[in-house]
C-alpha positions, 0 to 999 in steps of 0.5 A: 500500500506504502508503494502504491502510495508513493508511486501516486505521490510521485506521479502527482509531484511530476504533473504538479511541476508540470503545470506550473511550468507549462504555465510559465514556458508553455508546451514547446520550451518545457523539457522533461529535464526542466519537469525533473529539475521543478519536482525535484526528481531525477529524469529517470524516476519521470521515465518510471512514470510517463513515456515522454513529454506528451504523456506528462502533458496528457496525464496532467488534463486527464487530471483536471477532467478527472476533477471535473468529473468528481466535483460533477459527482458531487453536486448530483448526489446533494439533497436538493431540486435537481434543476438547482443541481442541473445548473450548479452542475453546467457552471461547474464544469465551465468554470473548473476548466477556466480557472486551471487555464487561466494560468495558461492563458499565454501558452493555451493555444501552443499547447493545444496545438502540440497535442490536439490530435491526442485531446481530441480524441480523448474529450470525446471519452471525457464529455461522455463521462460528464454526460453520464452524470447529468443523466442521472441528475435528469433521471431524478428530474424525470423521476420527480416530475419536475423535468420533461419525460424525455431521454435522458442520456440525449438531454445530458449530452445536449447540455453537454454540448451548448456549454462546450462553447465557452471550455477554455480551448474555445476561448481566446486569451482575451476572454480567459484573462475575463472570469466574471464575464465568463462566469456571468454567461455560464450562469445566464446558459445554464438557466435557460438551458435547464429551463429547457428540461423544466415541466411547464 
């Protein structure tokens, strides 16, 4: 148990290091010779853990969808209506990956350039991922007579969608520099979407 728990410790500092230097350098200027020096760690020890830069790079957005996904969790097992949850749920996952990208604000677009191939491919695993989560919140919805009896799994990745627009990589530099603007639309969306879903 000791080991397992040092080997995430350690996977943990590497990609904690790596944030903060991709952050600082962007994609393109951080070796893994500079993510070693940041963790404090030898080179070798990051080849124990991740084939190479890319993977240190993918691992650490796996991190922050996996994040996403725990607060989304969360707030869907709370005792309350499930449309105040529907819409806690939709600002969430808006506003969890804009505060991690504003660090990244200056080297967003280089590193979205480098691994779009491999983010593309894997966004479609994370927002399905999401999707399932608010099924279940519609589903309580439905259950309560409180949303439209409609299916739930196409309702969840419909609200999914509308609010893809405003995750960081569809934003500009500008706009992530812009929280309570973006804060303010997410809340806005959210309420008319979830309106949506609403029994009149």
């Amino acid at each position: 148990m000791r080991t397992e728990t040092t080997r995430t410790d350690i996977r943990d500092a590497i990609l904690d290091a790596a944030e903060r230097l991709l952050g600082l350098y962007g994609y393109s200027k951080t070796t893994v010779d500079d993510i070693a020096r940041e963790a404090g760690i030898g080179k070798g020890t990051i080849y124990l853990h991740f084939r190479s830069k890319e993977e240190i790079a993918v691992s650490w957005i796996d991190r922050l969808n996996h994040l996403v996904r725990s607060t989304l969790s969360e707030i869907a097992l709370r005792e309350a209506p499930p449309a105040d949850k529907l819409r806690e749920m939709l600002i969430a996952r808006v506003m969890a990956r804009f505060d991690s990208a504003r660090n990244h604000e200056k080297s967003l677009d280089d590193l979205l350039a480098a691994l779009r191939p491999i983010i593309h491919a894997s966004r479609k695993r994370w927002h399905e991922a999401e999707a399932e989560i608010f099924a279940q919140v519609i589903d309580e919805g439905i259950g309560l007579e409180v949303f439209r009896n409609e299916d739930s799994a196409d309702t969840a990745h419909m609200l999914v969608l509308a609010t893809n627009s405003l995750l960081p990589y569809n934003l500009c530099p500008k706009q992530l520099g812009e929280r309570e603007e973006i804060a303010g639309i997410a809340d806005r969306l959210s309420r008319l979407l979830v309106s949506g879903v609403l029994v009149r």
